[in-house]
C-alpha positions in Angstrom: 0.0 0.0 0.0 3.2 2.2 1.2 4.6 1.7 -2.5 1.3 2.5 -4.6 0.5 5.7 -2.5 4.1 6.4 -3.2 3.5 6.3 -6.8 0.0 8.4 -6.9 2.4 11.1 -5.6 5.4 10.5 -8.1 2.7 10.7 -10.9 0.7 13.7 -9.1 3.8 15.7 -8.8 5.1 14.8 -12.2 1.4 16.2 -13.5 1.4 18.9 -11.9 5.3 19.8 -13.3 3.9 19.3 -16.7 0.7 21.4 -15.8 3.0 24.7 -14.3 5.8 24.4 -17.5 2.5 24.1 -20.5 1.0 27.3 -18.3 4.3 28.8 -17.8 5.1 28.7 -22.0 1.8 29.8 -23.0 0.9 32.6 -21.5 4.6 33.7 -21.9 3.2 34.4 -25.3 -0.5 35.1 -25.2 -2.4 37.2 -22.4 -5.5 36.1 -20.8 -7.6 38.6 -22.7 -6.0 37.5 -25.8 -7.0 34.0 -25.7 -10.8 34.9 -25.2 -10.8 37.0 -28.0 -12.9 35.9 -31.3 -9.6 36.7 -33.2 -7.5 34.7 -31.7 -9.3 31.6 -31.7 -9.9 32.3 -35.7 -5.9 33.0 -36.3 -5.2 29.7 -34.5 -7.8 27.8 -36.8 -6.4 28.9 -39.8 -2.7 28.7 -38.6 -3.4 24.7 -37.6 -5.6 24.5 -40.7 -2.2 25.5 -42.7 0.0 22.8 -40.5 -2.5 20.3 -41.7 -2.4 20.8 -45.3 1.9 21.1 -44.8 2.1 18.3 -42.5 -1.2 16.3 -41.4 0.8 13.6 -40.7 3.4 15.4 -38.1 0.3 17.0 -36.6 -2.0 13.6 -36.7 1.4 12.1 -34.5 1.9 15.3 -32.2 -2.1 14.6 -31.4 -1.9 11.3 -30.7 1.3 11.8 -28.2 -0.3 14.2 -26.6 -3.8 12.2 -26.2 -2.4 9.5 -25.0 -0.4 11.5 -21.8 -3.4 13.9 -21.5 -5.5 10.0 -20.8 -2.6 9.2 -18.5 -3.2 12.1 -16.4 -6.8 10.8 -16.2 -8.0 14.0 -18.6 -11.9 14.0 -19.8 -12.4 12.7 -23.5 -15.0 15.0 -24.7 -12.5 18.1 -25.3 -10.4 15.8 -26.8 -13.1 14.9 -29.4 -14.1 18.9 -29.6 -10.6 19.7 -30.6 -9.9 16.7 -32.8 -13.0 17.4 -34.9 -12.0 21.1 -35.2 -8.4 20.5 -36.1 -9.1 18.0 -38.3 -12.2 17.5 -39.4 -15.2 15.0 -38.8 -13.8 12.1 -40.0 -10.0 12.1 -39.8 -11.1 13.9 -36.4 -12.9 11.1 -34.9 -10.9 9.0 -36.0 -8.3 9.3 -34.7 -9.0 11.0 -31.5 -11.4 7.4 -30.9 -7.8 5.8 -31.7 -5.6 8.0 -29.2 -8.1 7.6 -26.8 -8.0 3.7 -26.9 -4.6 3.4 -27.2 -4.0 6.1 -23.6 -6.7 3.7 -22.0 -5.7 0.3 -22.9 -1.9 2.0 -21.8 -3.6 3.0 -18.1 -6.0 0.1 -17.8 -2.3 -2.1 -18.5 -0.4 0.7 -16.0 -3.2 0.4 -14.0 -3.9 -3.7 -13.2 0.1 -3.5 -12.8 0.0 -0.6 -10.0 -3.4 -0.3 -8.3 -5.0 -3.5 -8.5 -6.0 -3.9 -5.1 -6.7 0.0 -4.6 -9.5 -0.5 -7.2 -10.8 -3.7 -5.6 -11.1 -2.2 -2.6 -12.8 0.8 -3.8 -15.2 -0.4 -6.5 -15.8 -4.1 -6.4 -18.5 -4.2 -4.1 -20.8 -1.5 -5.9 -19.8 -3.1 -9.5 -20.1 -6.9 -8.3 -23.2 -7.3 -10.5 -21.1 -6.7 -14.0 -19.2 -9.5 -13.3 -21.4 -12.2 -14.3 -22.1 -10.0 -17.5 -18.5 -10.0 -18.7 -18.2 -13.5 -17.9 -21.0 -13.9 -20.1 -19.2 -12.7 -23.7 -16.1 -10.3 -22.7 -15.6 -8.9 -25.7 -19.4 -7.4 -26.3 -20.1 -6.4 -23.4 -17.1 -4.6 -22.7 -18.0 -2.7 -26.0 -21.8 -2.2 -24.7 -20.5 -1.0 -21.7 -17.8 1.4 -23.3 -20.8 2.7 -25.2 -23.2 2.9 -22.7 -21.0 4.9 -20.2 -22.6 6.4 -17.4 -19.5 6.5 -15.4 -16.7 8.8 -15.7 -14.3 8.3 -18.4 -11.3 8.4 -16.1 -13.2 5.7 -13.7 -14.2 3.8 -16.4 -11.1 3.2 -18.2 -9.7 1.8 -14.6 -13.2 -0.2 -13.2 -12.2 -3.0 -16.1 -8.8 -4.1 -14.1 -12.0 -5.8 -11.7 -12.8 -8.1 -14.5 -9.3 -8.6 -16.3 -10.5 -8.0 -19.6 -7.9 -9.2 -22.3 -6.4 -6.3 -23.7 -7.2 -7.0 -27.6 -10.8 -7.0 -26.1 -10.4 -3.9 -24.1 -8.9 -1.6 -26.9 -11.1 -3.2 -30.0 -13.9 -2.5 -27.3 -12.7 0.7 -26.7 -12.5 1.7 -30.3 -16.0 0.6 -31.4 -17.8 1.7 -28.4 -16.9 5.3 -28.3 -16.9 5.9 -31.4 -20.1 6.7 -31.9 -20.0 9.7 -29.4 -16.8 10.5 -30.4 -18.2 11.0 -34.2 -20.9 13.6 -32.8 -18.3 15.7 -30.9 -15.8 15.8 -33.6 -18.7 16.9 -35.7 -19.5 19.2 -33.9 -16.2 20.8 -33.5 -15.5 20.1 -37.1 -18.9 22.5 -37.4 -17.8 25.5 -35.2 -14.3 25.2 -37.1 -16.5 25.8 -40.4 -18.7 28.6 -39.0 -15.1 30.1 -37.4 -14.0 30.1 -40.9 -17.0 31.7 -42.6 -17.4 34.4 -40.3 -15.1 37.2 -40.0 -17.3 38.3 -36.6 -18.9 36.5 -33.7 -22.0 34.9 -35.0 -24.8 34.9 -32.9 -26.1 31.9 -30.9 -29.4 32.1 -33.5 -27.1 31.5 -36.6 -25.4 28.6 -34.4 -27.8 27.1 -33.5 -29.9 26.8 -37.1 -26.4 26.3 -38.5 -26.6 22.2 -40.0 -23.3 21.9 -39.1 -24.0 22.5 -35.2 -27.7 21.5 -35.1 -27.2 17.8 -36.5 -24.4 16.8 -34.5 -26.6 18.2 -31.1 -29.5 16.1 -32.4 -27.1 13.2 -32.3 -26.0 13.8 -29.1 -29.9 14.0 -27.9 -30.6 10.7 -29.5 -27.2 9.0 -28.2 -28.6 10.4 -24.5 -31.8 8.6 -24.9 -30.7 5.4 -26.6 -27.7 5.1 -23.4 -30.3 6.2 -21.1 -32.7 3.2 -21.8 -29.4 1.0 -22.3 -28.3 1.6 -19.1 -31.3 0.4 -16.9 -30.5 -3.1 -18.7 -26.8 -3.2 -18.4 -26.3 -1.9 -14.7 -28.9 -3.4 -13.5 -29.0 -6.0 -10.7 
């Protein structure tokens, strides 16, 4: 117990280092009021718009490095997806922030069993005793319903899985197919506020968002996705 608590503080501190010298570089170069400027978020757009064209491959690997420490330090998916979508578009977008995100969980699911093992028994095997049988059951699909399901926090979730010792194949393919779904509605919709960004030379108002395809669709997905997970979830979490 002495050495895991030792290594929550080796990785806290070692977060926290990152956190200060990312904070520290930025707003060397840009002030707060900059940032929340309508300008700046449009020069950045088109300046990683041209990287993409140059380079989408450099970019697509920088991305994908960065994903998979920002799931290390237990970071939330959704902004992920947001600025995947708008960097790169719908489909690259989802794609391969879906990918990065599978790849940073199946590498703290892996880090995870190997380090805090008992930590998570101790903490969540009573309450999530019931899913046990179900994963017994077929592995593979319900590990994917229960990635698309969710319910639980990504961070948690991506750990809660070390109860049941998925296989790792099953665990990333699981992770991949599951979110995906969600993932392709957020990256659509950041791929839509890139396109209205670009079209605009001033801040449109949250009427032209909102009857704007580009936003509206992807928010009716999102609706639906609620619903359909909703109604999922009284079957898959319950006793």
């Amino acid at each position: 117990m002495q050495k895991t608590k030792n290594i929550k503080i080796i990785i806290g501190l070692f977060y926290l280092i990152l956190l200060f010298i990312f904070l520290y570089l930025f707003f060397s170069k840009f002030t707060l009021e900059e940032i929340t400027t309508y300008k700046f978020i449009q020069t950045n757009r088109e300046y990683l718009a041209n990287i993409k064209q140059t380079n989408t491959v450099l970019l697509s690997f920088a991305f994908l490095i960065f994903t998979v420490i920002w799931v290390l330090m237990l970071g939330f998916a959704s902004p992920i997806l947001l600025v995947a979508g708008f960097t790169f578009g719908k489909w690259l977008g989802a794609l391969l922030a879906v990918g990065s995100l599978s790849i940073g969980a199946t590498v703290l699911y892996i880090f995870g069993g190997y380090f805090f093992k008992d930590l998570i028994k101790e903490k969540f095997l009573s309450k999530f005793k019931n899913l046990e049988t179900k994963f017994k059951k077929n592995e593979f699909i319900f590990f994917l319903i229960y990635r698309f399901v969710g319910g639980i926090p990504f961070q948690i979730a991506n750990l809660l899985p070390i109860l049941f010792n998925i296989k790792r194949k099953n665990y990333f393919f699981g992770s991949f197919l599951g979110i995906m779904p969600q993932g392709f509605i957020i990256a659509s919709l950041g791929s839509g506020i890139s396109e209205i960004i670009k079209n605009n030379d001033t801040v449109p108002s949250l009427l032209d968002l909102l009857v704007s395809n580009e936003i509206y669709l992807p928010i009716l997905g999102f609706i639906f996705l609620v619903f359909l997970t909703i109604i999922l979830k009284k079957f898959f979490y319950k006793n």
